[in-house]
C-alpha positions in Angstrom: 2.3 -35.8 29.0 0.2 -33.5 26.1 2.3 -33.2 22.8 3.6 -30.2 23.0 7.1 -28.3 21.4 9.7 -28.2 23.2 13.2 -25.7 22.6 16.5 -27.3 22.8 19.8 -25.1 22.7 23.6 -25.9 23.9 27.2 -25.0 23.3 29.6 -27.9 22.5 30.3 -28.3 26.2 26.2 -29.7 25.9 26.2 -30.9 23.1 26.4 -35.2 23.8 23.7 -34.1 26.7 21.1 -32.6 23.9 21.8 -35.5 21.9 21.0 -37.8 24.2 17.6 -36.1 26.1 16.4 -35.3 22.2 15.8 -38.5 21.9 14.1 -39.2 25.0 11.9 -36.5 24.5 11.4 -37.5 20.7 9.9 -41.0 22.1 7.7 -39.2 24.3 5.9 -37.7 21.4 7.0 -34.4 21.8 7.9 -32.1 19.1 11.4 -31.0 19.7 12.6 -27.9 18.3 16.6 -27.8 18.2 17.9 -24.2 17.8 21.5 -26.3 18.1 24.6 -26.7 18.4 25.1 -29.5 16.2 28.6 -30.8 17.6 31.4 -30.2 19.7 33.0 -27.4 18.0 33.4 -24.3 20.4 31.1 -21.9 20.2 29.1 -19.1 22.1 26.2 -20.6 24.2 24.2 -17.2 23.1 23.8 -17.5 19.9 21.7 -20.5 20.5 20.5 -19.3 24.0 18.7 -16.2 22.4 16.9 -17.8 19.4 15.4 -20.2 22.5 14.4 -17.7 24.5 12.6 -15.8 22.0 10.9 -18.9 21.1 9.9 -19.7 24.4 8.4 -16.0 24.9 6.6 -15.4 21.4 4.9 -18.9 23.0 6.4 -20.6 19.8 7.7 -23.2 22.4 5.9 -24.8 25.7 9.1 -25.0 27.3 12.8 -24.7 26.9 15.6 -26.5 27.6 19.3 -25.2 27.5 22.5 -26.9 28.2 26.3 -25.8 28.4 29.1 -26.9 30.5 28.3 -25.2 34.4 25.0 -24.5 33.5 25.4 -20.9 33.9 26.3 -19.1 31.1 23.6 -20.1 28.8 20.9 -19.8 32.1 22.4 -16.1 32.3 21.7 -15.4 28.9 18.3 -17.0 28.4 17.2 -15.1 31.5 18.1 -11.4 29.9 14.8 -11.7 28.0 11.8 -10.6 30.2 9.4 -13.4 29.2 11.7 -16.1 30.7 12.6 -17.5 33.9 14.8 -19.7 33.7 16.3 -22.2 36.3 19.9 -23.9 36.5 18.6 -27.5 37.6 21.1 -29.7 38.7 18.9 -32.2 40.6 15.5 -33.6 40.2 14.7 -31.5 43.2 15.4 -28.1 41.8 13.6 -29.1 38.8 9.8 -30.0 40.4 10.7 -26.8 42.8 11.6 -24.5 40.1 8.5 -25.3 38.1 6.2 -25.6 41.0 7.1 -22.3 42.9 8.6 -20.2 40.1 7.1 -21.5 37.1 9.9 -21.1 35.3 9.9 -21.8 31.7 13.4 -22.8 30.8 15.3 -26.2 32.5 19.6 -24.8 32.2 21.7 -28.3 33.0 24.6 -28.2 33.8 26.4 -30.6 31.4 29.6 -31.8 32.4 28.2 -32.2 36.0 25.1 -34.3 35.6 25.2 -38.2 34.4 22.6 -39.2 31.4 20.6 -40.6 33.9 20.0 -37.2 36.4 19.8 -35.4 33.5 16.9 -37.2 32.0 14.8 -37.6 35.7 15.6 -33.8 35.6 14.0 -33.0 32.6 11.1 -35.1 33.0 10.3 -33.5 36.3 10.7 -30.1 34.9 8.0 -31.4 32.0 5.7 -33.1 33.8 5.2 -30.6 37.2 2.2 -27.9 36.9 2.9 -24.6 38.7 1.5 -24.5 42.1 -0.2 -20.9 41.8 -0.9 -19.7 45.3 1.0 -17.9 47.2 3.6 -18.5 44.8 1.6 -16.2 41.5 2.4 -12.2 43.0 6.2 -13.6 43.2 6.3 -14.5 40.0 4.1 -11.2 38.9 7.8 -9.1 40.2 10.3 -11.0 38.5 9.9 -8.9 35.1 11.5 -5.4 35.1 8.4 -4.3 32.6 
C-alpha cells in the first residue's frame, strides 16, 4: 500500500471504532488525518462529516473514512458534497464492490454493528482495491448533479 493520507471522522457512537482502525492504519504507514470526535460525548456526526468530505474533494485526502452508530447518518451527510461517493460498508464484500464498481471515495461503518475485527478487513479492502474502470466509468460520470 503507497503512503498516502487518509480522513477519519465519527460521532461518539464511532468513536472506540476510530480509535482502534487509527492505529491500524498508523502502522501501515499511512498518514492519518483525524477531523475527530475525540470521545464519547454526544455530538452531531456533521460537523465532523463535512470537514472530511471537503477534504476528500479539494484531494487534501486519498480517501476517507467515517464512522457513527448505523452507519447512515454520517454516509448521508458526506454524500451531500458532489465530489464524494460515499459507501455504508458493512462487510468486506461491499467494501472491494464499492471501490471496484463505484469508486467511491469514502468507507461509512456502521459502528455498533461491526466487531474490530470486520471493521478492520473492511477497511483494508476498501484501501487496497483499485477501481475497475470499464463499463463501470460513464456510471460513475452520472452520479454528480453538476
Amino acid at each position: 500500500m503507497n503512503k498516502q493520507r487518509i480522513a477519519i471522522a465519527c460521532d461518539h457512537a464511532g468513536f472506540p471504532l476510530k480509535v482502534v482502525l487509527k492505529k491500524v492504519l498508523e502502522s501501515k504507514a499511512l498518514t492519518v488525518i483525524d477531523f475527530g470526535t475525540d470521545s464519547e460525548n454526544s455530538v452531531d456526526y456533521a460537523d465532523y462529516a463535512h470537514p472530511l468530505a471537503e477534504a476528500v474533494e479539494k484531494g487534501d485526502c486519498a480517501l476517507g473514512i467515517t464512522i457513527c452508530g448505523s452507519g447512515n447518518g454520517i454516509n448521508m451527510t458526506v454524500n451531500k458534497h458532489q465530489g464524494i461517493r460515499a459507501a455504508l460498508c458493512w462487510n468486506a464484500e461491499i467494501s472491494r464492490l464499492a471501490r471496484a464498481h463505484n469508486d467511491a471515495n469514502v468507507c461509512s461503518l456502521p459502528g455498533r454493528f461491526v466487531t474490530e475485527e470486520e471493521a478492520i478487513k473492511i477497511v483494508d479492502l476498501f484501501l487496497t482495491t483499485p477501481f475497475d474502470g470499464g463499463r463501470h466509468e460513464g456510471r460513475i460520470r452520472k452520479i454528480s448533479c453538476k
